[in-house]
N, C-alpha and C positions, 0 to 999 in steps of 0.2 A: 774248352779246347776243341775244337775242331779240326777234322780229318776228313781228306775224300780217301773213297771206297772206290775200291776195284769191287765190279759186280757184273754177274753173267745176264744181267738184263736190259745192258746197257745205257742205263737210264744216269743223271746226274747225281749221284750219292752221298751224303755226306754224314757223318758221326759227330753227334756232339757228347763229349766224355767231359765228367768235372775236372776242375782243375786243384781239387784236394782228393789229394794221393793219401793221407792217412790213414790205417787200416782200419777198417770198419766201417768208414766215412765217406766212401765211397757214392758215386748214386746219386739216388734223389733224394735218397732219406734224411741224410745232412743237410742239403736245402729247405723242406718242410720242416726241420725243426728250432729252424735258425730264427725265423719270430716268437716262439715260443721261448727261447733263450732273450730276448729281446723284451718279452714280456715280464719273464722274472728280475730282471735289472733294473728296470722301470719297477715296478710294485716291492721292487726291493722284496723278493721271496728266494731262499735256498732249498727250495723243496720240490720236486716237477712229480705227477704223479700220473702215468699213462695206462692205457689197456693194449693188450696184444693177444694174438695167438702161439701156441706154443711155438712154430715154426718159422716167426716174425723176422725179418730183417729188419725192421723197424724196432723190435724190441733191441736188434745189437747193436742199430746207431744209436739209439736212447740211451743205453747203457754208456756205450764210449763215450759221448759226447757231454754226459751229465759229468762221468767222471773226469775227462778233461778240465771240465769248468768246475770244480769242488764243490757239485751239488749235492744232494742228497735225494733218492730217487724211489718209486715203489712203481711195479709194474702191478696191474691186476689181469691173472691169465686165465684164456677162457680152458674149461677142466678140471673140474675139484679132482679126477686121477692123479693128475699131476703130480699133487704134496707127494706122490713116492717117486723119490729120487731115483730110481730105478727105471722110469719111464719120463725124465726130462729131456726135453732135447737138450741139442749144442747150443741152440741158441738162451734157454733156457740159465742153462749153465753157463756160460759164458756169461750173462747177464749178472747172478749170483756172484760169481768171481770178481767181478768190478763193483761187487756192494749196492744193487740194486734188491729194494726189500721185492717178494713177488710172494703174491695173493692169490689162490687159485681158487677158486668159482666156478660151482654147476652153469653148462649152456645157459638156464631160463637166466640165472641172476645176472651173468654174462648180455644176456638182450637185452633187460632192462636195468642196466646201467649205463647201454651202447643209449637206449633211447633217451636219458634221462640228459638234458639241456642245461640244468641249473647245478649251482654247487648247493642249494638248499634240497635237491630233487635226490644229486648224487649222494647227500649228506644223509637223508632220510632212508635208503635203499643201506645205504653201508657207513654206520655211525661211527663206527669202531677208524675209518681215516679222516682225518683232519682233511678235508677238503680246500677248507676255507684260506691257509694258510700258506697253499700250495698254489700252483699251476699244473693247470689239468691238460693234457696234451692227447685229444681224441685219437680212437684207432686209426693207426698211419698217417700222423700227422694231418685228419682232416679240419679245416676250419678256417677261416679269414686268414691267422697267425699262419696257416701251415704255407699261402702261397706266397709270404712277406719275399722268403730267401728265394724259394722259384723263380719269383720274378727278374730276381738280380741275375742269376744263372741262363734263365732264358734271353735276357740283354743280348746274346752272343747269336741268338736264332734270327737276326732281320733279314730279309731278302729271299727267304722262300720261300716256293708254292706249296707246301705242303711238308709240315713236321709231324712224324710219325712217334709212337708212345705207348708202353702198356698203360691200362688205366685199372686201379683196382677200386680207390675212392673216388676217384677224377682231380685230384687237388693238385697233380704237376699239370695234370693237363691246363686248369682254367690258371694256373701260373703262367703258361705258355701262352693261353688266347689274352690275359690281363697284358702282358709285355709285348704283342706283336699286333698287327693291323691288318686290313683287309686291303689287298687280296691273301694273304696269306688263310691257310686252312689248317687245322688240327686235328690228326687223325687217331683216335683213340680206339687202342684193342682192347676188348675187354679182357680182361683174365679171369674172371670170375662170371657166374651166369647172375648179375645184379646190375642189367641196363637200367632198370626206374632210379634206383639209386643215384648212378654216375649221372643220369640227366638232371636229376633234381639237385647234385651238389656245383654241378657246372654252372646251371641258371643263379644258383645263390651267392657262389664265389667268385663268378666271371660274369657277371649282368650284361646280357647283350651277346656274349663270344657264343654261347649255341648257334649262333645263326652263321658261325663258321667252325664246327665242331660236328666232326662225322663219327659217330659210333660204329667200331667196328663190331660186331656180335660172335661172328662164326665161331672162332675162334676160343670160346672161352671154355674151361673146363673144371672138373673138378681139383682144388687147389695141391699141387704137390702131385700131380697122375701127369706121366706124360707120354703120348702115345709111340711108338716106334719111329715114325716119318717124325715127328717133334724132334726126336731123342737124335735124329739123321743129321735136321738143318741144326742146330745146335752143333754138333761136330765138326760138321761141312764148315761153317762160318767163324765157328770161334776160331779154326785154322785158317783159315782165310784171310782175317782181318787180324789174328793173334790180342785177340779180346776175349774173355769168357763168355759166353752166352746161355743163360741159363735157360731151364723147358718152360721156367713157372712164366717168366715174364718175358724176356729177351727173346728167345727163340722166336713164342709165338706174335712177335712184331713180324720178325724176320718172314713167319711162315705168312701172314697176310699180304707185306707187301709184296713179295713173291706172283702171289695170286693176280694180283691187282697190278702188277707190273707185267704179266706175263698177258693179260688182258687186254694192254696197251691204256690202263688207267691209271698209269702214273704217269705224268711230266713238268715238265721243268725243273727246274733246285730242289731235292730231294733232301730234307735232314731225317733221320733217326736219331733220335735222343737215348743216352745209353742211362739208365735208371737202376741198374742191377748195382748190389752195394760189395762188393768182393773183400 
């Protein structure tokens, strides 16, 4: 769904929002996991089994969206703290509530499970889940499978010079360079201080769209910290547009292009893609 923006920068504006309104489902993170749903039907598997952080957005489309389709689900969360229910998040719980099992792991076992590629790799590292029987659905939906649904989503993106994005793994982003052509550009914020990362998942999942893909850097910060002027446009905007704008991701689009508009370095068809999952 698409929408022009009234905006103090004058520039061409435009919002692209999903067009599933379901609660939780929101975002991007219903798109990234829509091949991953596509894969368990094909291999004929009822079991998805993901990793998250405790304050995942991605852990609560996982959750709804297993449950809508009568999967059966195990999350693994980085933080052996966690087991005390007393220090779960919403998101957490939330999860729990819709019958996802969740697994909480020390940081170290947490990185190398993130590193581990194979289900005999995964298998070996934590014997005690059936791996094999499952579909493994990487943190935030990264991987080939995660930009199957992006791409569909992004369908709606032709015709501009520049669609803008947070990026935490890059997996909407190379959804967006997979589905659109040059001249078009892809402008990804980072939210996290993890550029080698976003470059090397972009090169892998979009072969070739680097060469139209601009990392934003400034911008990225410690996850869940937002600064005062963040916490400002966020307010300024979500009333604005009567959209929510969160600090983690959304804002900080809003606070680059700002910059970059204000600089006279934006022009032409201007999209924002809204990825925030409400």
């Amino acid at each position: 769904m698409l929408r022009r923006l009234d905006n103090p920068w004058g520039i061409d504006l435009w919002l692209l929002v999903s067009d599933i309104r379901q609660p939780h489902l929101g975002g991007n993170k219903y798109y990234k996991l829509l091949g991953y749903l596509e894969t368990a039907r094909t291999e004929r598997k009822q079991h998805l089994i993901t990793m998250a952080g405790a304050h995942s957005n991605h852990l609560r489309a996982f959750a709804a969206l297993t449950r809508q389709h009568g999967l059966t689900a195990t999350a693994i969360i980085r933080g052996d703290e966690l087991s005390d229910e007393s220090r779960q998040s919403a998101e957490i719980r939330f999860a729990r509530t819709l019958g996802v099992e969740c697994i909480f792991v020390t940081r170290a076992f947490y990185r190398q499970l993130r590193e581990a590629d194979t289900t005999t790799g995964r298998t070996a590292l934590f014997p005690g889940v059936d791996f094999g029987s499952a579909v493994f659905v990487p943190e935030g939906g990264l991987g080939l499978p995660g930009i199957t649904g992006v791409k569909t989503w992004a369908a709606a993106a032709q015709g501009f010079e520049t669609i803008w994005l947070a990026v935490a793994t890059g997996t909407t982003a190379a959804g967006f360079l997979a589905a659109t052509k040059s001249p078009t550009r892809v402008a990804g914020v980072a939210v996290l201080k993890n550029a080698a990362a976003i470059r090397r998942n972009i090169c892998l999942l979009a072969p070739g769209g680097d060469a139209r893909f601009d990392l934003v850097e400034d911008f990225a910060a410690t996850f869940g910290r937002a600064s005062p002027e963040l916490t400002a446009i966020a307010a300024e905007f979500s009333a604005r547009w009567q959209v929510t704008l969160d600090t983690t991701y959304m804002a900080k689009v809003i606070q680059a292009l700002s910059v970059a508009a204000k600089q006279g370095r934006v022009r032409g068809k201007t999209l924002v893609v809204y990825t925030y999952n409400e």
